[in-house]
BASE-166712 format. One record per residue: x, y, z of N, C-alpha, C in turn. Coordinates in steps of 0.001 Angstrom, whole numbers, plus 500000, padded with zeros to 6 digits. Layout:
BEGIN
XYZXYZXYZ ...
! end
This chain:
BEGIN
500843498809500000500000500000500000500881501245500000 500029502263499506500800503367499542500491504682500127 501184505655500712500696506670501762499408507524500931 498815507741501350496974508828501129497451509528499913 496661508908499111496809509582497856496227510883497230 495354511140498771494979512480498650495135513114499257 496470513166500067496908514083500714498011514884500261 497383516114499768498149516984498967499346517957499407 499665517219501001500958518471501591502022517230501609 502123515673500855502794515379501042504305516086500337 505737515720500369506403516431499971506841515939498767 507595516667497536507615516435496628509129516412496274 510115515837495920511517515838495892511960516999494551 512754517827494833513586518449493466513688518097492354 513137517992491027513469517822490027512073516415489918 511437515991491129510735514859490593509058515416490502 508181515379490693506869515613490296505667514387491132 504555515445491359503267514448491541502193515430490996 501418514741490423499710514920489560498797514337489882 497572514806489653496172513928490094495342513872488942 495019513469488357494336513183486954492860512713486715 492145513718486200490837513288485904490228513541484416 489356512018484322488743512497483434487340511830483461 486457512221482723485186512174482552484488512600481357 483439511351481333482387511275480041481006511517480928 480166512655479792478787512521480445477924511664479551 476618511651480661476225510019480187475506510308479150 474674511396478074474385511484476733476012511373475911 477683511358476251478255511573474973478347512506474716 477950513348474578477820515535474478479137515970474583 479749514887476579480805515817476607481611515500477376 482830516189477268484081515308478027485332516156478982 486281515767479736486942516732480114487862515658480702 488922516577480756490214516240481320490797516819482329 491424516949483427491821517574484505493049516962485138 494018517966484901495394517345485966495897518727486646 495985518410487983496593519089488788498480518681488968 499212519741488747500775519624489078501543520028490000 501893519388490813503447519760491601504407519242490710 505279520270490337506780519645489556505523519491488396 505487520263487512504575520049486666505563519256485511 505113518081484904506381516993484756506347517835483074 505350517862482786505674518129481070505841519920480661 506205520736481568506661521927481582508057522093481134 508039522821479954509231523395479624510513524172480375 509545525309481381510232525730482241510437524815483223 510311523869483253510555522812485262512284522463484315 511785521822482956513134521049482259514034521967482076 513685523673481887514822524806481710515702524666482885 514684524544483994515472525273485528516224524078485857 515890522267485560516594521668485852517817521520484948 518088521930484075519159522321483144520138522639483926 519633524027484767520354525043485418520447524857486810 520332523547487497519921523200488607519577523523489268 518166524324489331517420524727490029515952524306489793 516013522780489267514775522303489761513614522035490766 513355522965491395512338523415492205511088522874492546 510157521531492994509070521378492136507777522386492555 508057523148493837507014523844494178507171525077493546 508165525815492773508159526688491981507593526423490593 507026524865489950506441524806488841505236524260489275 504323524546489753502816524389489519501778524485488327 500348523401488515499860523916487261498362523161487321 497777523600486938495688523130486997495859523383485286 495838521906484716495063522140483208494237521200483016 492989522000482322491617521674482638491449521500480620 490989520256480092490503520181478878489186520192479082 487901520943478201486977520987477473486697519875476418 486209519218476214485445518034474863484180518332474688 483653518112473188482295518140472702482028517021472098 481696516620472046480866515591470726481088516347469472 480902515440468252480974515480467007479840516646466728 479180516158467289477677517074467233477220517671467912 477947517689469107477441518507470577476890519889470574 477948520571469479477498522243469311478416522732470620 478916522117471812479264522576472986480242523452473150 480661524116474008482158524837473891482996524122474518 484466524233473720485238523335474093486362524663474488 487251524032475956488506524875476012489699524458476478 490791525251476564491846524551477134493090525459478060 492970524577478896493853526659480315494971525303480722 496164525869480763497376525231481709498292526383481594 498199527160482735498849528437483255499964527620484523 501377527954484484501873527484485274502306528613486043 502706528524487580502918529125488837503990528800489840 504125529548490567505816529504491215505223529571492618 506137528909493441505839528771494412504872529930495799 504906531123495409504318532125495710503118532123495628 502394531431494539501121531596494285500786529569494755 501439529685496024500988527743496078500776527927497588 499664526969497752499185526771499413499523525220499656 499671524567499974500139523004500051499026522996501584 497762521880501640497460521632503202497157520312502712 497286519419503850496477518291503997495215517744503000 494147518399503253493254518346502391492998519369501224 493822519837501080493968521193499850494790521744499181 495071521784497803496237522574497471495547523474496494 495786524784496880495829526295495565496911526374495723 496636526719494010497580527139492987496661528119492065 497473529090492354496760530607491575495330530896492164 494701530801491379493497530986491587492533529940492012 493130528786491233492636527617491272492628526942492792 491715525959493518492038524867494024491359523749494111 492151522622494635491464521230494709491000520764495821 490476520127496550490026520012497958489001518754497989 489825518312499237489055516655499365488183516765500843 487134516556501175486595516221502072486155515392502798 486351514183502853486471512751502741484820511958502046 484345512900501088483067512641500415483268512820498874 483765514166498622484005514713497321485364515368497258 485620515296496040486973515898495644486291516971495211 487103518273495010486168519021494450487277520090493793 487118520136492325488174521222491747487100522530491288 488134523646492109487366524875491457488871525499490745 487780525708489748488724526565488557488515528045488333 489629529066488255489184530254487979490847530631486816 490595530513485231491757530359484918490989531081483097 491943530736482360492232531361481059492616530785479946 492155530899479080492739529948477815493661530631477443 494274529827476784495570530138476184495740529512474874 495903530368473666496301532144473635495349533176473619 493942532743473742493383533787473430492464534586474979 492662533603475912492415534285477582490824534682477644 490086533187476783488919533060477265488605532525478315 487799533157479615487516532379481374487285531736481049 487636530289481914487381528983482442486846529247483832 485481529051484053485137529072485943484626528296486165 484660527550487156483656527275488171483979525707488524 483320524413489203483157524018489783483021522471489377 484509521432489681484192520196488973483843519663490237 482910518001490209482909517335491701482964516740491257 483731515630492156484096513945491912483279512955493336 482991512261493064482743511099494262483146510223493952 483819509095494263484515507945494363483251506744494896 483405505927493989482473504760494709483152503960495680 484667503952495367485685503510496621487416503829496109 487632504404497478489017504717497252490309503402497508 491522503592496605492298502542496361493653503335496303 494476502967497178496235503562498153496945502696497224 496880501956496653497765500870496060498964501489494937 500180501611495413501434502241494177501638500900493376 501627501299491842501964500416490652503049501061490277 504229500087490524505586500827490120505900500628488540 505916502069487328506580502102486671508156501758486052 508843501831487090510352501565486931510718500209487791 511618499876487357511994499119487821512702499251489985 513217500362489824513574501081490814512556501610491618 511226501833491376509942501994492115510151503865491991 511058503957491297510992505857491297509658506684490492 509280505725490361507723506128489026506398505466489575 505634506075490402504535505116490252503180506008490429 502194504877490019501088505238489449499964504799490652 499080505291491044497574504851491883496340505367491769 496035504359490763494411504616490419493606504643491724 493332505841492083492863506446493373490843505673493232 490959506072491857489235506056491778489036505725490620 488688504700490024488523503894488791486746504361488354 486407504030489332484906504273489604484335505345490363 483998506613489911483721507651489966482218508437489542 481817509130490450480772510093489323481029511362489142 481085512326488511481216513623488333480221514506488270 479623515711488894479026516429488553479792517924488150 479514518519487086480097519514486129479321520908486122 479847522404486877478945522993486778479959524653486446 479952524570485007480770525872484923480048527264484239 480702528142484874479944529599484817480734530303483204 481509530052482783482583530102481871482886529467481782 482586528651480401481632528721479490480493527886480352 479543528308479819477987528037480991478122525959480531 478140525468481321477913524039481641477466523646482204 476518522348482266475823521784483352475605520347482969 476673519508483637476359518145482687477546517175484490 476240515664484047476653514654484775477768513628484151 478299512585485020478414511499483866479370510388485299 480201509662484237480608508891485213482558509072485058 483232508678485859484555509828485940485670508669486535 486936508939486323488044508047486532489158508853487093 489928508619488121490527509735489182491816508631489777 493022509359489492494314508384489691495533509534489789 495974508981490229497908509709490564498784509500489924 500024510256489560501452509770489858502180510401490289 503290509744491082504190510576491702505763509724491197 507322510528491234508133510317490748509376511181491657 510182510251491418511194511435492603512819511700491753 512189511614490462512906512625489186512528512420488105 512967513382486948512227513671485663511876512327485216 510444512257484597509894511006484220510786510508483139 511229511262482347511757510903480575513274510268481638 513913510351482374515375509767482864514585508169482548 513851507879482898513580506493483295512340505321482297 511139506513481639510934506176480683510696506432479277 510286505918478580510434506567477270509059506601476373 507988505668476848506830506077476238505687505502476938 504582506065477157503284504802477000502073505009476177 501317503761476112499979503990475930499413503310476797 498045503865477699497630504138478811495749504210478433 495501503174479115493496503237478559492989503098479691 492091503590479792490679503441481111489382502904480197 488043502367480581487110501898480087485967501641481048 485065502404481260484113502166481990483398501054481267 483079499814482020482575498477481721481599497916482306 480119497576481868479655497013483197478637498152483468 477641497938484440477161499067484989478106499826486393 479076499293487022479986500054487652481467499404487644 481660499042486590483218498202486601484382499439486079 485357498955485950486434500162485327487452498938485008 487521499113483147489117498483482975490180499849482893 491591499484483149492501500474483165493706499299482741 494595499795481317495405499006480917496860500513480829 497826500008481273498979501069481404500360500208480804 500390500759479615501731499793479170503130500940478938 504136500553479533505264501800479644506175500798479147 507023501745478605508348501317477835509253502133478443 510181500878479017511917501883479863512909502162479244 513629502995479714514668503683478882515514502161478325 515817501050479320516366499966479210515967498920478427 514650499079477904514280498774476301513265497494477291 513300497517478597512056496478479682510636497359479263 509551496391479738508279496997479930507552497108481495 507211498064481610506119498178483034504442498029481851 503850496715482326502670496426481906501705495888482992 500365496953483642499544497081484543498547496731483960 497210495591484155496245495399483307495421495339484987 494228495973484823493408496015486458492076495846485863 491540495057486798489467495416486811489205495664488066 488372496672487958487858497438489116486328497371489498 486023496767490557484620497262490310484138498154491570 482649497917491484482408499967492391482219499256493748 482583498169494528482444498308495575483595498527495930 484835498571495297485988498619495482486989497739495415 486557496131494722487069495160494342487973495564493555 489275494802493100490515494977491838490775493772491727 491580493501490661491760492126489820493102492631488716 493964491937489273494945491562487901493833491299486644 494010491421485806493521490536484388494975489558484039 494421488170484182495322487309483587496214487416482625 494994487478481883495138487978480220495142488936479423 495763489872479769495356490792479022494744491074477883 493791491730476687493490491675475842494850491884474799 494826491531473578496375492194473077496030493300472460 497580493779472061497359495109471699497435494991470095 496849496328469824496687496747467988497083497747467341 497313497997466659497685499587466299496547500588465783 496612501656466095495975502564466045496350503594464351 495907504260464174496317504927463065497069506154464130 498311506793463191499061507485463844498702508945464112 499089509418465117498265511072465163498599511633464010 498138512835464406498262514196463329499378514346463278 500232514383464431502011514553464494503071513513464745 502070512318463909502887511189463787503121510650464442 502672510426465744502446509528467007502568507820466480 503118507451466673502783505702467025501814505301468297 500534504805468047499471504779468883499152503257469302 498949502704470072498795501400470249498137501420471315 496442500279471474496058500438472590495304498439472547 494721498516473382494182497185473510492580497063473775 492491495397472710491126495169472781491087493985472099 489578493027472596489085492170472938489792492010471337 489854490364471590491004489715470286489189489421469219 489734489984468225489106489901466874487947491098467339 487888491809467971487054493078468284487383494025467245 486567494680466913486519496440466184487133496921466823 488112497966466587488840499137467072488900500177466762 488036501040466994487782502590465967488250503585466663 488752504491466313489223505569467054487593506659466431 487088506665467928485556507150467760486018508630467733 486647509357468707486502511276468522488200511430469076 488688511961468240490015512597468764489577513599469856 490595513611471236490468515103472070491852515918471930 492856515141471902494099516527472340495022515830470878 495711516535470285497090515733469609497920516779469681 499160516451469998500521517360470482501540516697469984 502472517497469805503771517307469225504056515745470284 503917515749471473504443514458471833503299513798472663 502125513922472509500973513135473365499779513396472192 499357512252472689497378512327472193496728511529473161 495147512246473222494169511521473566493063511205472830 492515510479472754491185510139472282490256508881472994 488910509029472315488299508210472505488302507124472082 488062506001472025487919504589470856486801503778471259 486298503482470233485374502322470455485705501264470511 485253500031470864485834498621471077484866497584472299 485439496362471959484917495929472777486561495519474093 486219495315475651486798495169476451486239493922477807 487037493272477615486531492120478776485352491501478449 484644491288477283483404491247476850482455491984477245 483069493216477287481947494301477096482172495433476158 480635495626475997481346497274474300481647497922475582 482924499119475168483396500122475774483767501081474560 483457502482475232484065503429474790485329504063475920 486618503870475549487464503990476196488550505310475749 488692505932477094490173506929476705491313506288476617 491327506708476025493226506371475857494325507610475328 495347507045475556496040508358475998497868507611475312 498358508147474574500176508380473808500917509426474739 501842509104474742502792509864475339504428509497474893 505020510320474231506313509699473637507398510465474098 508352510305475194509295511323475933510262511462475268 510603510657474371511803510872473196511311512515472684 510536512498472026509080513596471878509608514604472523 508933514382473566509037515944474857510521516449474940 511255515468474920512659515985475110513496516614473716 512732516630472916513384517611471811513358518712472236 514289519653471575514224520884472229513144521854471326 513207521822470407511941522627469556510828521779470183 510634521170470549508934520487470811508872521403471937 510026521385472949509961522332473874509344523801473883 510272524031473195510224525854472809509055525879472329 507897525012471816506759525658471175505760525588472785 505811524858473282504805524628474391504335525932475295 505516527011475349504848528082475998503385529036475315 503402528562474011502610529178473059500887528858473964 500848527942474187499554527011475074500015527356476472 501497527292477043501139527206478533502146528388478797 501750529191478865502414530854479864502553530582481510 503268531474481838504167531032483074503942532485483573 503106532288485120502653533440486256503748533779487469 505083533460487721505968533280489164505213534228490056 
! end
């Protein structure tokens, strides 16, 4: 087991990073969102400048970025804010951490993120008010590395969300997936890529498949079933994996599903010089799922032009 995964004053080592990660589908499809909170904000340009210069700091790089999703057809507004912050503008408590304007706060019922932030580039408001409930919480660290310096804890597989923002006006339910990682130095030292799926299954189940590739050419491969009383399960078997068609920026995409299943990549949400997300259709564990999934290629991030473009999206408040 691993220490309270929602206790946000734990401490964070120099140069290494911890995040809390959410995301959520509402239950028409309409609409979607993404949410990660940063200490040592890991994919910040400036955290990788200052550790250059050894002054990797992680409470001087903070960061709340909040994605917007619509449906194909939704008509909805979609947005996207990751403003990063220096230790000045950071409160670290027990049950709470602000950053800027923003904060997150657990009560031992609801998580609850309030947002008060800006798109970037054009500094349209983002406000108001995400809630999470957990059908049961789970402490358990899944070590990425071999060395245990990387690990991952799906806090809340099984989740509900209620969504209520003032900017841009929102009001939508659905069902929501809520997990950690923490690292006690730069993620790219140790690995070099993943692809990473969640799948609400079931009327309260959660698959979550996490496949990482190490710098040492080993794999960290996590396959879990979750269900809402708070049960977990290795999967024996994993489903195998398939290839995906490659992003917009040439991503190599690979995710998993039920052997001789359809695999559609149903709605793209983010594609970046070194990550994508999307949705996919498929079937999982013998059930249809519509599942996130998520690329990440640190070879990628660690170019230095991939770098230099990222402030364009994420501006920096000290």
């Amino acid at each position: 087991m691993g220490s309270d995964p929602l206790a946000f004053d734990a401490p964070v080592p120099d140069g290494g990073y911890a995040w809390w990660y959410l995301d959520a589908l509402s239950e028409d499809g309409r609409h979607g969102l993404t949410a990660i909170v940063f200490i040592g904000s890991v994919f910040s340009p400036y955290y990788a400048w200052a550790q250059q210069r050894g002054r990797g700091r992680a409470l001087d790089h903070c960061a709340v970025n909040l994605a917007l999703y619509a449906g194909p057809d939704a008509g909805a507004p979609r947005g996207w804010t990751m403003t990063e912050r220096g230790a000045g503008a950071v409160r670290q408590g027990r049950d709470a951490l602000v950053i800027g304007p923003s904060e997150i706060a657990w009560d031992g019922e609801w998580l609850c993120l309030r947002v008060r932030e800006r798109t970037a580039p054009w500094g349209r408001r983002i406000e108001g008010e995400i809630r999470v409930r957990p059908q049961a919480l789970h402490a358990t660290d899944y070590p990425l590395d071999a060395a245990g310096r990387h690990r991952w804890t799906p806090i809340a597989p099984v989740a509900r969300v209620q969504v209520a923002l003032d900017a841009p006006a929102l009001r939508w339910q659905g069902r929501a997936y809520l997990d950690s990682n923490r690292g006690d130095r730069p993620i790219a030292q140790d690995l070099q890529r993943w692809d990473w799926s969640r799948a609400a299954i079931g009327r309260e189940g959660c698959a979550v498949f996490y496949d990482a590739t190490r710098r040492d050419g080993s794999h960290a491969q996590w396959a879990l079933r979750f269900g809402g009383t708070g049960a977990v399960h290795r999967v024996a078997e994993p489903p195998p994996m398939s290839g995906l068609p490659r992003s917009a920026w040439g991503l190599r995409r690979r995710a998993r599903a039920d052997a001789g299943a359809p695999l559609r990549l149903h709605q793209p949400l983010e594609d970046g010089p070194f990550y994508a997300r999307s949705v996919l259709r498929t079937r999982l564990l013998g059930w249809p799922a519509d599942a996130i999934h998520e690329t990440v290629d640190l070879d990628r991030w660690q170019r230095p032009l991939v770098q230099a473009m990222l402030p364009f999206r994420m501006p920096r408040r000290a």
